[in-house]
C-alpha positions as CSV (number, residue, x, y, z in Angstrom):
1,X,0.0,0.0,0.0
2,X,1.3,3.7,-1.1
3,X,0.3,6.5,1.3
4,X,0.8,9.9,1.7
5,X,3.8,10.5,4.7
6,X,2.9,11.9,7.6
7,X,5.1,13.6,10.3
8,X,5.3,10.7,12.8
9,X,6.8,8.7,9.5
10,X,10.0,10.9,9.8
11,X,11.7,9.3,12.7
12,X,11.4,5.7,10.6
13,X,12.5,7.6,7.3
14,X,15.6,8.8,8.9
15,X,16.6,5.5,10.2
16,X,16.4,3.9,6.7
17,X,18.4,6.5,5.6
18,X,20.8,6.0,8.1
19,X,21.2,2.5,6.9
20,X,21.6,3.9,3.5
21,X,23.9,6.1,4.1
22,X,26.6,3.4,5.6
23,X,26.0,1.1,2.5
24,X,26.6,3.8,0.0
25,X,29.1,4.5,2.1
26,X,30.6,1.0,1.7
27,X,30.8,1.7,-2.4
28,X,32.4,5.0,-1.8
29,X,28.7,6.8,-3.2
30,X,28.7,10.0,-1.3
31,X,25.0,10.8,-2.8
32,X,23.6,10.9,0.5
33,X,25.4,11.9,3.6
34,X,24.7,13.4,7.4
35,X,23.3,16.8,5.8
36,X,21.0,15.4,3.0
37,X,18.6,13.9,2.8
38,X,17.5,14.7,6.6
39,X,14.4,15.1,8.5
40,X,14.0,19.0,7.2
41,X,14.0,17.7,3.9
42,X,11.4,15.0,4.5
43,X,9.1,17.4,6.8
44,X,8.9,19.6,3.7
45,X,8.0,17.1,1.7
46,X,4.9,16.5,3.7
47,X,3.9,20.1,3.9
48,X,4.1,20.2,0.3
49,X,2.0,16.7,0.1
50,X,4.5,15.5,-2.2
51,X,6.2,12.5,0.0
52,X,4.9,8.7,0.0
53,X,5.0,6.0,1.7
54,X,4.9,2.5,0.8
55,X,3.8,-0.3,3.7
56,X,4.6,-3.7,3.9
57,X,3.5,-5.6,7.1
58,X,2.5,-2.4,8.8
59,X,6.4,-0.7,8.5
60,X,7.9,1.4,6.2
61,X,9.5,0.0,3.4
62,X,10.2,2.6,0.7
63,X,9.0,6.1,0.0
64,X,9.6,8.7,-2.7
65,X,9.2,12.5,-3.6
66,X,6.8,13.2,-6.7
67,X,7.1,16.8,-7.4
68,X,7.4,19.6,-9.9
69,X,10.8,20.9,-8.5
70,X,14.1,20.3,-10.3
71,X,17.3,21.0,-9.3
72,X,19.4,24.0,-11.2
73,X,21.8,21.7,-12.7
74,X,19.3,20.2,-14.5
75,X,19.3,23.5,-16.7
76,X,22.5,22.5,-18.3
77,X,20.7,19.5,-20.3
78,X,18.3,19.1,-23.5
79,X,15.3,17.6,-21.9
80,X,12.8,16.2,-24.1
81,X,10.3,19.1,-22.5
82,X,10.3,21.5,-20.0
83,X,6.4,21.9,-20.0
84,X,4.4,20.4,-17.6
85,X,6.7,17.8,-15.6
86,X,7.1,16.1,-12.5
87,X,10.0,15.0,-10.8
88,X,11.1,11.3,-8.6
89,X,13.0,12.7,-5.5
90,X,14.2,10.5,-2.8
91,X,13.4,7.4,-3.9
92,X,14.7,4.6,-1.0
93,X,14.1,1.2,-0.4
94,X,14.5,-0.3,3.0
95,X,17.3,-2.4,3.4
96,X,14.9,-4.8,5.2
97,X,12.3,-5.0,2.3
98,X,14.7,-5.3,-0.7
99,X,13.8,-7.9,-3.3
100,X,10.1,-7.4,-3.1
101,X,9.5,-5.2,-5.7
102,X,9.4,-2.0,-3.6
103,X,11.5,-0.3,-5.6
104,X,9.1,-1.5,-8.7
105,X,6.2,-0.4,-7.0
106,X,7.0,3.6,-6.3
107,X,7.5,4.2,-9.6
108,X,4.8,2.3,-10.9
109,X,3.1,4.9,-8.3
110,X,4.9,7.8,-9.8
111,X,3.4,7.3,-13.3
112,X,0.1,6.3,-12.1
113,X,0.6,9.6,-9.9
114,X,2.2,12.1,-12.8
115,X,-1.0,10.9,-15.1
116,X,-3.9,11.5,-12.4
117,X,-2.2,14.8,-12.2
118,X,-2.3,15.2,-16.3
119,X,1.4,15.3,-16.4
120,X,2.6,12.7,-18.7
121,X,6.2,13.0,-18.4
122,X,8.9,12.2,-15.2
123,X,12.5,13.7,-14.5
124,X,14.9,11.9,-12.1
125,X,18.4,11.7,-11.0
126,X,20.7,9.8,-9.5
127,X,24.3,9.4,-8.3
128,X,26.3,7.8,-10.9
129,X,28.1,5.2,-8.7
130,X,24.2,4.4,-7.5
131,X,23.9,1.6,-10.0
132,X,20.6,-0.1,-8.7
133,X,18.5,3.2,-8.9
134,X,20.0,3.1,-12.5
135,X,19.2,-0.2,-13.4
136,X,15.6,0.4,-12.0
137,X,15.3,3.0,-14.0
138,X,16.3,1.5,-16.9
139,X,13.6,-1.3,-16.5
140,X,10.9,0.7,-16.4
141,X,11.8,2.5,-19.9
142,X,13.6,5.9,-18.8
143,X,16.3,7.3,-20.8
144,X,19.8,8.5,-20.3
145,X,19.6,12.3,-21.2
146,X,23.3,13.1,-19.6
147,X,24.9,13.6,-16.2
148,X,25.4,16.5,-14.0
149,X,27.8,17.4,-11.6
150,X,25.7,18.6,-8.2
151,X,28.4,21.0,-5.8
152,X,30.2,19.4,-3.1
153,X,29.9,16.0,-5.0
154,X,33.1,14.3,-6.7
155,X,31.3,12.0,-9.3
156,X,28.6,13.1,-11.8
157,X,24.9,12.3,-11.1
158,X,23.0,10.6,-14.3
159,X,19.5,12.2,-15.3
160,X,16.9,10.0,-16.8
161,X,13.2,11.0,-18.3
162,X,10.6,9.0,-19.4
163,X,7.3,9.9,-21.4
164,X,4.2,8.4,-19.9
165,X,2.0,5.7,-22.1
166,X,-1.7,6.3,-20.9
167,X,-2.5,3.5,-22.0
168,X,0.2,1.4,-20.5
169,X,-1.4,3.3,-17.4
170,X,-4.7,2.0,-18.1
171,X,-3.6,-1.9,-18.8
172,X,-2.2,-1.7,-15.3
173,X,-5.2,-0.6,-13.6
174,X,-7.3,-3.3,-15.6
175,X,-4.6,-5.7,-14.6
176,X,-5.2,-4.9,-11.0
177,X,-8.8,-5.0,-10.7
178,X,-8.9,-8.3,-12.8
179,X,-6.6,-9.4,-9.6
C-alpha cells in the first residue's frame, strides 16, 4: 500500500536512511550523507503533500518525492520538455524490504501519480556510482539524457526522463482490478 507520509513517519525515514547512508558508504557513493537527505527535507515534503510511503507488514519500506521541482543543474541539459513535468525525488528502499519489488512499485506509483495529475512525463536523477537506482530505471523505460555534476559532489549524477503511455497506465489498472 502507497500512502501519503505523515510527520510521525520521519523518525522511521531517517533511520532507513541511516542504513543507506553506511551502505553507500561502503561503495564510496557520497549521494547521500549526514546533511542530505535529513528530517527537514522529509518534513517539507509533507507540507508540500508530495512524500509517500509505501507499507509492507504495517512498517515502512520505501518512500519517494513526486514533485514539480528540479534541481538548477538540470538547466545545463536538453530535456525532451520542460512543460508540464514532475520530478522522482528520494526514492529509497529499506534495506529490510529489498527484493520485493518495492522499488518496482513507487514508480509504478509515480506514473500512475504524474498521469492523475495530467502530467505525462517524469524527470529523475541519480548518483552515478548508484547503480541499482539506475538499473531500475532502466527497466521501467527511462532514458539517459546526460549527467550533471551537483556542488560538493566528486562523481557526476546521471538524469533520466521518461514519457508516460496512458495507455500502459490503463492496462495496469485493468490488470489490477482483474486481480
Amino acid at each position: 500500500m502507497i500512502r501519503h507520509a505523515v510527520k510521525n513517519d520521519v523518525k522511521n525515514i531517517i533511520k532507513i536512511i541511516d542504513k543507506i547512508i553506511v551502505e553507500m558508504d561502503s561503495y564510496e557513493n557520497n549521494q547521500w550523507d549526514k546533511d542530505y537527505p535529513r528530517e527537514k527535507h522529509f518534513l517539507n515534503d509533507i507540507e508540500k503533500n508530495s512524500l509517500f510511503i509505501c507499507e509492507r507488514e504495517g512498517k515502512i519500506a520505501g518512500f519517494l518525492c513526486v514533485n514539480r521541482l528540479q534541481l538548477d543543474e538540470y538547466n545545463t541539459l536538453k530535456w525532451s520538455t520542460d512543460e508540464n513535468f514532475m520530478a522522482v525525488h528520494r526514492v529509497a528502499v529499506n534495506p529490510e524490504c529489498r527484493r520485493m519489488g518495492v522499488g518496482s512499485e513507487l514508480l509504478e506509483f509515480a506514473e500512475e501519480y504524474a498521469l492523475e495529475n495530467n502530467v505525462k512525463y517524469l524527470k529523475t536523477d541519480t548518483h552515478s556510482l548508484n547503480t541499482k537506482m539506475s538499473n531500475l530505471f532502466t527497466k521501467f523505460d527511462y532514458d539517459l539524457v546526460g549527467e550533471i555534476k551537483i556542488p560538493g559532489k566528486e562523481k557526476p549524477f546521471y538524469c533520466y526522463e521518461k514519457e508516460l503511455d496512458e495507455s500502459e497506465f490503463e492496462s495496469r489498472i485493468d490488470f489490477r482490478r482483474e486481480a
